[in-house]
C-alpha positions as semicolon CSV with decimal commas, in nm:
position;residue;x (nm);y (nm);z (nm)
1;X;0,122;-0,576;-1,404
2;X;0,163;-0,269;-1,204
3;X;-0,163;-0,100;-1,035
4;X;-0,145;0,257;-0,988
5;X;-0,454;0,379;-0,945
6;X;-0,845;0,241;-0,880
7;X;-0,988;0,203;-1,215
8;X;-1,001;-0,013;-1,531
9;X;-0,712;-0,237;-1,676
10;X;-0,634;-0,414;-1,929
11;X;-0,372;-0,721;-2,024
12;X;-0,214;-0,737;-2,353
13;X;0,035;-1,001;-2,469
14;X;0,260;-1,037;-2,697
15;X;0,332;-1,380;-2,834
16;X;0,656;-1,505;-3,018
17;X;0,503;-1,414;-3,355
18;X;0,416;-1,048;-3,306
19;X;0,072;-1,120;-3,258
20;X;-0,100;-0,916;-2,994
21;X;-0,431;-1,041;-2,738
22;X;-0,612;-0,834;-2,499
23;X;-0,814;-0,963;-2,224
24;X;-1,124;-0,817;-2,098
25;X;-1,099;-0,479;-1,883
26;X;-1,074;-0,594;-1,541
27;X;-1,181;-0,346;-1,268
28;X;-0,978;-0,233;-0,974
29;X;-1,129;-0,147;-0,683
30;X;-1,249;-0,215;-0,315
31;X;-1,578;-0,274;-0,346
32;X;-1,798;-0,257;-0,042
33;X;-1,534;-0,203;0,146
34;X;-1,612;0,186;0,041
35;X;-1,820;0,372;0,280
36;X;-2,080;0,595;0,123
37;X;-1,949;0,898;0,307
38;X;-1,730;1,130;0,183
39;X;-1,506;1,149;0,520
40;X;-1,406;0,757;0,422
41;X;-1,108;0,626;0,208
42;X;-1,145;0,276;0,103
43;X;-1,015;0,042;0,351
44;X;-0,987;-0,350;0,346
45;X;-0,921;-0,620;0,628
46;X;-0,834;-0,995;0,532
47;X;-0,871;-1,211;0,638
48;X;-1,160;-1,125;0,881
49;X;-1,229;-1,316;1,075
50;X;-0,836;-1,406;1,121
51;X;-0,639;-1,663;1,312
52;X;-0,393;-1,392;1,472
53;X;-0,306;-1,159;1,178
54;X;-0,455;-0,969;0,906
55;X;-0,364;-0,711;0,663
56;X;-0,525;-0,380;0,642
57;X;-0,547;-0,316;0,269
58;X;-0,586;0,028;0,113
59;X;-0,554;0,314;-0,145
60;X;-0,447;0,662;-0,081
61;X;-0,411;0,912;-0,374
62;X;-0,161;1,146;-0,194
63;X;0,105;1,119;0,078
64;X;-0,006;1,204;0,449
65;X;-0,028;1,024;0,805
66;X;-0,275;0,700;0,876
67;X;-0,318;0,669;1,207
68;X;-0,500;0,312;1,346
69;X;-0,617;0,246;1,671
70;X;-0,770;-0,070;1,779
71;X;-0,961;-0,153;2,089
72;X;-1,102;-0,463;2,307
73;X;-1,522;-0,443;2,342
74;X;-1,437;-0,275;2,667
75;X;-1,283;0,026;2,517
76;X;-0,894;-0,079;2,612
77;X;-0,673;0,078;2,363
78;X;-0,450;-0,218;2,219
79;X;-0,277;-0,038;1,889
80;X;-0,204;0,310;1,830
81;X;-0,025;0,388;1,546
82;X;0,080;0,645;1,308
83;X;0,264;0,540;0,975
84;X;0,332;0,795;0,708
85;X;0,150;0,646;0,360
86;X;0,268;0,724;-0,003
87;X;0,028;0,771;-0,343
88;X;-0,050;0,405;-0,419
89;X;-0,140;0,082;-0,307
90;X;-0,090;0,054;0,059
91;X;-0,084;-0,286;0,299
92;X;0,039;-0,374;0,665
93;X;0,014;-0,660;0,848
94;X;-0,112;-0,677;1,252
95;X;-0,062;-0,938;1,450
96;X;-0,294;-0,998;1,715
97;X;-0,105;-1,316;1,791
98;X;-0,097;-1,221;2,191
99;X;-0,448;-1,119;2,185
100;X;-0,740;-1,326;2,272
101;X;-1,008;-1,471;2,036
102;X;-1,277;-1,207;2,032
103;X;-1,442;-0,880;1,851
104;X;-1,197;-0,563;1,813
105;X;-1,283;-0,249;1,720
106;X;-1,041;-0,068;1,473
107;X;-1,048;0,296;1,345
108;X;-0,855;0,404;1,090
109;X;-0,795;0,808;1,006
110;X;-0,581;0,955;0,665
111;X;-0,660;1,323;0,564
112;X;-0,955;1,360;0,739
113;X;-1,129;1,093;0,699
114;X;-1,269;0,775;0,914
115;X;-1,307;0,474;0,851
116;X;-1,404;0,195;1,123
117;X;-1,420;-0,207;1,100
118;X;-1,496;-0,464;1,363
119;X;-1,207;-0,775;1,375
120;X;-1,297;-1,106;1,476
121;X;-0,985;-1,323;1,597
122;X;-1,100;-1,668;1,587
């Protein structure tokens, strides 16, 4: 199944004899992970808390530049980033493997918008 877009899907096979099933719509979408503010995109981290990496999950609905920036609890800039995003799905990996276990703050910008998340490294 390819995912395009946010919204509501639907499998349908086809068996040997012709026959056609459908399954139930399924719903795409982030969830709570969607700020209710307009300046946010949806944005995703998992596993959080992590063991040394985690994958910032996401959709965009146009091309542009996401910039990420992650800091310590002391304000120490530890990523900055900027990676050009296409219309789709989008997902990267960090690894925070040389970092120590703690809270990190990470702020995420596309188009505009902001969207923050706190990281726990276990």
């Amino acid at each position: 199944i390819k995912i395009v877009e946010l919204g509501g899907y639907r499998a349908e096979i086809t068996g040997d004899d012709g026959c056609k099933v459908k399954s139930d719509i399924m719903q795409i979408g982030f969830g709570d992970e969607y700020d209710n503010d307009k300046n946010t995109f949806p944005a995703r981290i998992v596993p959080n808390p992590n063991n040394g990496e985690f994958a910032i999950e996401s959709y965009f609905d146009k091309p542009g530049s996401l910039q990420m920036k992650m800091t310590d609890v002391t304000g120490r800039l530890l990523l900055d980033e900027n990676v050009h995003v296409c219309p789709g799905f989008y997902s990267e990996i960090i690894n925070m493997n040389n970092f120590s276990s703690g809270v990190y703050y990470l702020i995420l910008q596309y188009q505009g918008g902001e969207v923050h998340r706190l990281i726990v490294k276990q």
